[in-house]
N, C-alpha and C positions, 0 to 999 in steps of 0.2 A: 504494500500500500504506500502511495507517496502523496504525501502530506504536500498544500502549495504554500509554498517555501513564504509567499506574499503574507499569506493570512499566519502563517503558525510561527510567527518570529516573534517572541512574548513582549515585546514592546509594542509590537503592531498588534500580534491578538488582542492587549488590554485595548486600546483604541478602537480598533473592530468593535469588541464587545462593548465597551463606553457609549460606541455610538448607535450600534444595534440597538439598545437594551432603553436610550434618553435619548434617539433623535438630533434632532440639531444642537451644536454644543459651541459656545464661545471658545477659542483660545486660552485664556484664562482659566476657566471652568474647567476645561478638558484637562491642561498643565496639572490644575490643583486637584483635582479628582484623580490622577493616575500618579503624583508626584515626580512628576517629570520637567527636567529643565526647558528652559525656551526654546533651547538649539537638540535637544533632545527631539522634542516632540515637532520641531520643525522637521528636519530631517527624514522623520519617519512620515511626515503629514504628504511631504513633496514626493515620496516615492509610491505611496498610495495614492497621489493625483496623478501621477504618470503612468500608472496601472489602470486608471479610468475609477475609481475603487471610494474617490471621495470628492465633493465641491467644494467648494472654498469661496467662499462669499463675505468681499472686506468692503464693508459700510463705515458712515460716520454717526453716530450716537451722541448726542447734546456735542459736537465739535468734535469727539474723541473718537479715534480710529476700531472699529470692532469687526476680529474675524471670526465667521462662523463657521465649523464646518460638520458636514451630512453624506451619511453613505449612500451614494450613487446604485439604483437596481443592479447594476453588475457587482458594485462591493458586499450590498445585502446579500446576494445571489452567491458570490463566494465564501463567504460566510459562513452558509447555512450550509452552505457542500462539504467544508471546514469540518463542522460539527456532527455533520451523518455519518461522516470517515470515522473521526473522530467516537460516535458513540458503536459503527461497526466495528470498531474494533476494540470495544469493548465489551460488547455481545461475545465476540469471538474469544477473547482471554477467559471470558464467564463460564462460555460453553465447554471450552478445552478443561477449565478448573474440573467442573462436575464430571468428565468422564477418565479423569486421571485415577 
């Protein structure tokens, strides 16, 4: 089984799931909810929008700059592929326990 390398990199899976789980999410919000530096969670934000996987939406709020960003049906959709893999095989580890 081969896991995509995009979604299962546990700085990206915590984002993935952040954003799956609450939808649209400020910059800030996201940072402090995952404890992640600025250049951290940029890093990982810019290679998930180069995967098509998330949007990026920078507005202005009383003057002040606000990014917000949302997974894209192709990144929900990987996601959830992510996590079927994920729970097949752990079906499979369950099933092989009981007949050992």
């Amino acid at each position: 089984m081969e896991l995509d390398k995009l979604v299962h990199q546990p700085t990206r899976l915590q984002i993935f799931t952040h954003l799956y789980a609450n939808g649209e999410t400020t910059f800030s919000a996201l940072a402090s909810a995952l404890d992640l530096t600025e250049g951290n969670l940029a890093s990982h934000i810019e290679r998930m929008e180069d995967a098509d996987c998330v949007t990026v939406e920078k507005t202005f709020v009383d003057r002040k700059p606000r990014t917000t960003y949302e997974l894209t049906d192709r990144g929900e959709a990987l996601f959830e592929s992510h996590i079927e893999s994920l729970e097949s095989l752990i079906d499979r580890i369950d099933s092989d326990d009981g007949s050992a």
